[in-house]
Structures are given as C-alpha cells and as structure tokens.
The first five atom37 places (N, CA, C, CB, O) and aatype in JSON, in Angstrom:
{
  "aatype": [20, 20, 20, 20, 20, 20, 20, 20, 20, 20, 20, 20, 20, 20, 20, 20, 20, 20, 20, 20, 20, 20, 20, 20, 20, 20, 20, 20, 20, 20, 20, 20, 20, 20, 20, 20, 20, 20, 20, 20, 20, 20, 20, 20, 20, 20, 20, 20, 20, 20, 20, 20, 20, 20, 20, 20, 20, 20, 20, 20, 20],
  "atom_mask": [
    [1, 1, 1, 1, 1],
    [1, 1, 1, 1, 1],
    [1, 1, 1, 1, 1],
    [1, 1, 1, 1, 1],
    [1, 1, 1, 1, 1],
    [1, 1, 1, 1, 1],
    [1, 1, 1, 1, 1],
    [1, 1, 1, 1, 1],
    [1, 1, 1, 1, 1],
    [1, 1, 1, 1, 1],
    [1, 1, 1, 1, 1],
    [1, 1, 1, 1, 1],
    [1, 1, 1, 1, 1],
    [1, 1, 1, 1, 1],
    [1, 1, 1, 1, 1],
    [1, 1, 1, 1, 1],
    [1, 1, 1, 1, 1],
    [1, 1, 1, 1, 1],
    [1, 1, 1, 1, 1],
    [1, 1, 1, 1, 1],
    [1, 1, 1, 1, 1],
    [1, 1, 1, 1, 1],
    [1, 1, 1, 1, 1],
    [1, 1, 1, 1, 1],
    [1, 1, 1, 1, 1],
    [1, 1, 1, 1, 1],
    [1, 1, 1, 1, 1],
    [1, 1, 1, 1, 1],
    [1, 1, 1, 1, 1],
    [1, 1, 1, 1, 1],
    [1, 1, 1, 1, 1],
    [1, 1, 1, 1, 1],
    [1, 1, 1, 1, 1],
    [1, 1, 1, 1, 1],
    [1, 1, 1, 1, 1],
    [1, 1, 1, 1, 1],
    [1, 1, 1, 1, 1],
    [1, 1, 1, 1, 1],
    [1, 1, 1, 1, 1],
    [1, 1, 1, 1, 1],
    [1, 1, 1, 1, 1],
    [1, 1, 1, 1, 1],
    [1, 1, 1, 1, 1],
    [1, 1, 1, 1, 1],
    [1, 1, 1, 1, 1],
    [1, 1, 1, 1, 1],
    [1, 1, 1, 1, 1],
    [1, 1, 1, 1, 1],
    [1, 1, 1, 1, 1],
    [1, 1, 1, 1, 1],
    [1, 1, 1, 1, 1],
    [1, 1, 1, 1, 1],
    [1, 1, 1, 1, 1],
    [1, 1, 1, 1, 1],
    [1, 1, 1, 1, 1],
    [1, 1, 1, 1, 1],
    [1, 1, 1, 1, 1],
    [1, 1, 1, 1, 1],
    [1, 1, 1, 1, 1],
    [1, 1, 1, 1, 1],
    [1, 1, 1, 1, 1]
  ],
  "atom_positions": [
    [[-92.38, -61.15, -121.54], [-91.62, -61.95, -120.6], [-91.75, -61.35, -119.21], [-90.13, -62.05, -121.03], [-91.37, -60.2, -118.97]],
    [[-92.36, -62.25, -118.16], [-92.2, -61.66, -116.53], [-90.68, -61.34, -116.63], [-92.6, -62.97, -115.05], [-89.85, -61.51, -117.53]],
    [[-90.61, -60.77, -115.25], [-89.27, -60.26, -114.83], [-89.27, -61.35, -113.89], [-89.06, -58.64, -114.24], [-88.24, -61.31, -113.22]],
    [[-90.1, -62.4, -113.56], [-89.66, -63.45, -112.63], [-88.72, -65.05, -113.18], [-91.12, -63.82, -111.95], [-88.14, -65.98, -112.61]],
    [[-89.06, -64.62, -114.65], [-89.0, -66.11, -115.42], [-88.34, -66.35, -115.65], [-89.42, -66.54, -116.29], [-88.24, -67.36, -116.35]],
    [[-86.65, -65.19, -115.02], [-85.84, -65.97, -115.97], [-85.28, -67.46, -114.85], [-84.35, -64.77, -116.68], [-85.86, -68.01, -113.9]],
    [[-84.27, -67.66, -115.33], [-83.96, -68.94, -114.71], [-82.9, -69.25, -113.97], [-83.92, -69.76, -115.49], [-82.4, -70.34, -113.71]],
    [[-82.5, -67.69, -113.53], [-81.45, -67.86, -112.12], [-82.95, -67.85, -110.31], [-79.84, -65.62, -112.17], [-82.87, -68.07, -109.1]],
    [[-83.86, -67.52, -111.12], [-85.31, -67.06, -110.23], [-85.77, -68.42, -109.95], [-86.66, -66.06, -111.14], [-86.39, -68.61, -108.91]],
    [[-85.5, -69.53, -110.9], [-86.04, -71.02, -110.67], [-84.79, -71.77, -109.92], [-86.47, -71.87, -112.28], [-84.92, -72.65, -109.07]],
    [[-83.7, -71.3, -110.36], [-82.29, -72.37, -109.38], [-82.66, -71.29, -107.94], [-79.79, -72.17, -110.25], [-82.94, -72.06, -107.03]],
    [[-82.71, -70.4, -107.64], [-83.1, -69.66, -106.0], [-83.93, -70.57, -105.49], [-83.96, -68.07, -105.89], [-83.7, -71.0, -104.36]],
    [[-85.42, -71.19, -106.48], [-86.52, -71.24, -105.44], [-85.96, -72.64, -105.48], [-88.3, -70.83, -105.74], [-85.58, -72.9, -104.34]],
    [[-85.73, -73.64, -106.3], [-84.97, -74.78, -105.48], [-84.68, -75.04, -104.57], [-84.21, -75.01, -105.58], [-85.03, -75.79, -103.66]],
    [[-83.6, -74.05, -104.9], [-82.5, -74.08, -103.84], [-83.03, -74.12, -102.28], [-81.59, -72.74, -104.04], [-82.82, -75.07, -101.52]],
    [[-83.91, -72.65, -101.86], [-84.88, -71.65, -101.12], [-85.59, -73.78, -100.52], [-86.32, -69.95, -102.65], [-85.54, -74.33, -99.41]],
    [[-86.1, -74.27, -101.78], [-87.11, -75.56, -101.12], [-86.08, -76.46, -100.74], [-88.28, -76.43, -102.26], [-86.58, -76.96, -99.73]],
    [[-85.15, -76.91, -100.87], [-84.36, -77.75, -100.75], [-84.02, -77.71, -99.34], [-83.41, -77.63, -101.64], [-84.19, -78.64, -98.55]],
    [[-83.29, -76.03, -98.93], [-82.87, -75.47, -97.8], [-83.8, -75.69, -97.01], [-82.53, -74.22, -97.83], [-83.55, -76.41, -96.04]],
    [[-85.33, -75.07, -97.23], [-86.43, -75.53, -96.14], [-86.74, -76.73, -95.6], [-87.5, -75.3, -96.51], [-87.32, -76.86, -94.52]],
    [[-86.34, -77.74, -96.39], [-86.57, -79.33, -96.26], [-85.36, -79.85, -94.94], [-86.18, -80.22, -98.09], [-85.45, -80.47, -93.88]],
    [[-84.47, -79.32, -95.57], [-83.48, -79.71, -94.54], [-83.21, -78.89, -93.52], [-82.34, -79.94, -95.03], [-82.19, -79.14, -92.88]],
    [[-84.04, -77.69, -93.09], [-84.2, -77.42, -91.85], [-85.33, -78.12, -90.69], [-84.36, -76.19, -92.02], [-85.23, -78.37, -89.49]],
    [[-86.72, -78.32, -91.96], [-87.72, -79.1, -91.13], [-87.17, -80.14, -90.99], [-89.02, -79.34, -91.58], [-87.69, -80.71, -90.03]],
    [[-86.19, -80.88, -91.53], [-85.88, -82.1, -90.87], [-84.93, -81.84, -89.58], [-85.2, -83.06, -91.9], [-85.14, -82.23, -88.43]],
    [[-84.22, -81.34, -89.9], [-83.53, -80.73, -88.49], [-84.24, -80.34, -87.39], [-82.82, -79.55, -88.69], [-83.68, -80.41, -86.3]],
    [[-85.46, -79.92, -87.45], [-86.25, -79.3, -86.61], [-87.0, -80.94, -85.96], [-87.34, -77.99, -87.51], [-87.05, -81.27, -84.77]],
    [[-87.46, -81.67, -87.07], [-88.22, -82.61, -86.85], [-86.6, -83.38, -85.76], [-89.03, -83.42, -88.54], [-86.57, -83.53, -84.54]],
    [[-85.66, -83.66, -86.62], [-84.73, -84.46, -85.73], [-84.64, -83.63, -83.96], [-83.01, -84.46, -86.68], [-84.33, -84.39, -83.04]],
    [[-84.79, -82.75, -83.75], [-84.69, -82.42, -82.77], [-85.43, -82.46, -81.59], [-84.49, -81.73, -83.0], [-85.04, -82.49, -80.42]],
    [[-87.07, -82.45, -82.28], [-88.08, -82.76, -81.58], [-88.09, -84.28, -80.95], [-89.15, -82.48, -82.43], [-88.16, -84.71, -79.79]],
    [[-88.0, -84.83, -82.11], [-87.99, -86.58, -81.94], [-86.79, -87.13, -80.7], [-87.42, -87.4, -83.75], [-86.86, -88.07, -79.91]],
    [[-85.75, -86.18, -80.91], [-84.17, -86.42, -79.07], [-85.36, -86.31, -78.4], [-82.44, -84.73, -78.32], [-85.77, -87.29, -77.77]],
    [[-86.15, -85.0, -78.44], [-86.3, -84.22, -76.89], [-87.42, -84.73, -75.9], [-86.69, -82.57, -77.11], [-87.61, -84.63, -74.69]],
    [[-88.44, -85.64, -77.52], [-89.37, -86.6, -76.72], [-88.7, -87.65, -75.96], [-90.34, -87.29, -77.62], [-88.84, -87.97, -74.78]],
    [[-87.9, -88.15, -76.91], [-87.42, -89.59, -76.5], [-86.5, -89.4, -74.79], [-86.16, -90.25, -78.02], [-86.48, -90.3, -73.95]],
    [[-85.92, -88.21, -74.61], [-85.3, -88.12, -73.27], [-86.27, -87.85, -72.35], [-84.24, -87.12, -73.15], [-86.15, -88.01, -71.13]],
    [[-87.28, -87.41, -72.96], [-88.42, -86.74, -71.93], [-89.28, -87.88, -71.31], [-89.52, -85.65, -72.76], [-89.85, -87.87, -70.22]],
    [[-89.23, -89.26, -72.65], [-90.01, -90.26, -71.92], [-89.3, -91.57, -71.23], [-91.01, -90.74, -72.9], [-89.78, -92.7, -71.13]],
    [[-88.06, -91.14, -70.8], [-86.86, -91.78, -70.52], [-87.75, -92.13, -69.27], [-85.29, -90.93, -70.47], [-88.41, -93.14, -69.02]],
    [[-87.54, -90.96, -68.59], [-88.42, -90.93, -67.24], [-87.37, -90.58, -66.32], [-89.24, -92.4, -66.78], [-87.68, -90.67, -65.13]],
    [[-86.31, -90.23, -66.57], [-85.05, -90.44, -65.68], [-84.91, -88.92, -64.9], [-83.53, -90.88, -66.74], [-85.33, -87.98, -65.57]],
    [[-84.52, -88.68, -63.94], [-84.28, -87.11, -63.49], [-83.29, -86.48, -64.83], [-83.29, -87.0, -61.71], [-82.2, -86.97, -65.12]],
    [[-83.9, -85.38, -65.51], [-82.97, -84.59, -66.32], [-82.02, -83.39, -65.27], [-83.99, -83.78, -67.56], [-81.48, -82.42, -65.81]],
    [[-81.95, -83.59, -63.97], [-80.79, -82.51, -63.24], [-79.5, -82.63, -64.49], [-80.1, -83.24, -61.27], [-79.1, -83.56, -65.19]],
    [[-79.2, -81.51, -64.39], [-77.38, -81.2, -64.45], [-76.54, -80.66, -63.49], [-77.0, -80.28, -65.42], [-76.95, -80.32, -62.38]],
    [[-75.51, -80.56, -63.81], [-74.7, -79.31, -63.37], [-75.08, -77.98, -64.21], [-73.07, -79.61, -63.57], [-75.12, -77.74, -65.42]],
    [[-75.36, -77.19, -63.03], [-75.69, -75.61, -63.33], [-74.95, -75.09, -62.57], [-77.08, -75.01, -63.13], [-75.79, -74.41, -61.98]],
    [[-74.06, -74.86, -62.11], [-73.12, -74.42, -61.07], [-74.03, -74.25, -59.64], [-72.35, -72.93, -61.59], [-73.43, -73.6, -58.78]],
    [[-75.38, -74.74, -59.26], [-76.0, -74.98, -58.04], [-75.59, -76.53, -57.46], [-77.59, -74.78, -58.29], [-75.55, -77.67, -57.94]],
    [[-75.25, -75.78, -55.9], [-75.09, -77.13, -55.35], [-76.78, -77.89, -55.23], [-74.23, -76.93, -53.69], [-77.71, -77.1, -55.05]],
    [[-77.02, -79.0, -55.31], [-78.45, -79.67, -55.42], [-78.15, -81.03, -54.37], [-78.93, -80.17, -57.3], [-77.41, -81.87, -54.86]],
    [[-78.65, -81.29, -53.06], [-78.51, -82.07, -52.33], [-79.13, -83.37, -53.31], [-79.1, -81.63, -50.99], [-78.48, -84.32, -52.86]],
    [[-79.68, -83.71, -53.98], [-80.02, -84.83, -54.94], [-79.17, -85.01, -55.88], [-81.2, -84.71, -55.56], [-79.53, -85.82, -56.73]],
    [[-77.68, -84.29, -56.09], [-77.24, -84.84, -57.21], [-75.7, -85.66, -56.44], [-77.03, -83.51, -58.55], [-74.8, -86.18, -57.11]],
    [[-75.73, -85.6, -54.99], [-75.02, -85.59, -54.07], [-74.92, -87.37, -53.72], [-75.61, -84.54, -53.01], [-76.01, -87.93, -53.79]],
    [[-74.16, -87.93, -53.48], [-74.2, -88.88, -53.27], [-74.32, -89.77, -52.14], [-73.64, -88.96, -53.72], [-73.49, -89.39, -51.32]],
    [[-74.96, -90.77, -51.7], [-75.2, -90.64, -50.05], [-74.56, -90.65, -49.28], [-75.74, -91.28, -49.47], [-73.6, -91.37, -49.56]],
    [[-74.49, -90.21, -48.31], [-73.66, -90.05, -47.25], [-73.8, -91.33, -46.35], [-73.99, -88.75, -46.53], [-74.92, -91.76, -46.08]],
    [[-72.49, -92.01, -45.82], [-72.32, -93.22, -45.09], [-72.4, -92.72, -43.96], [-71.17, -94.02, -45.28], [-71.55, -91.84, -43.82]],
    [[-73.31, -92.94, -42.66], [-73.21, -93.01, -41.33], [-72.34, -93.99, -40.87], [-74.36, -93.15, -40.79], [-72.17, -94.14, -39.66]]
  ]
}
C-alpha cells in the first residue's frame, strides 16, 4: 500500500481542485471588470487626495 492512497489524500486533492477552480474563476472574473472599464473609454481619474484641475468643474466667467 502507497502511503499516498489512503483516502483522506483523495478528499485534500479535491478539495486542493475545487479551491483552484474557484480562484481561476475569480481571477478570470476580475480580468473580464478590468477590460470592460478599460474599453469604456471614459477618463478613469479619482480622488487620490491630489488636487487635478480636470476633475474641477468649470469655472463661470
């Protein structure tokens, strides 16, 4: 008998594939936001605590 066979070694690697699946999807879900905002086309500025004369609103003469 391996020392790998028993069968708390087969519920781990499940488990181990199961866990991997639902990180690549997480990973995949994350990629798929970051395109979709990226091809928005829109300015991504925030607030960063910099003042940014473009996030400023126009000024009325």
């Amino acid at each position: 008998m391996r020392p790998d066979s028993h069968e708390i070694f087969g519920r781990r690697r499940s488990r181990n594939i199961g866990l991997g699946l639902v990180l690549g999807a997480f990973v995949l879900l994350v990629f798929a936001v970051t395109m979709v905002k990226l091809s928005e086309g829109q300015s991504m500025q925030g607030f960063d605590h910099t003042l940014r004369p473009s996030l400023l609103p126009p000024a009325e003469e």
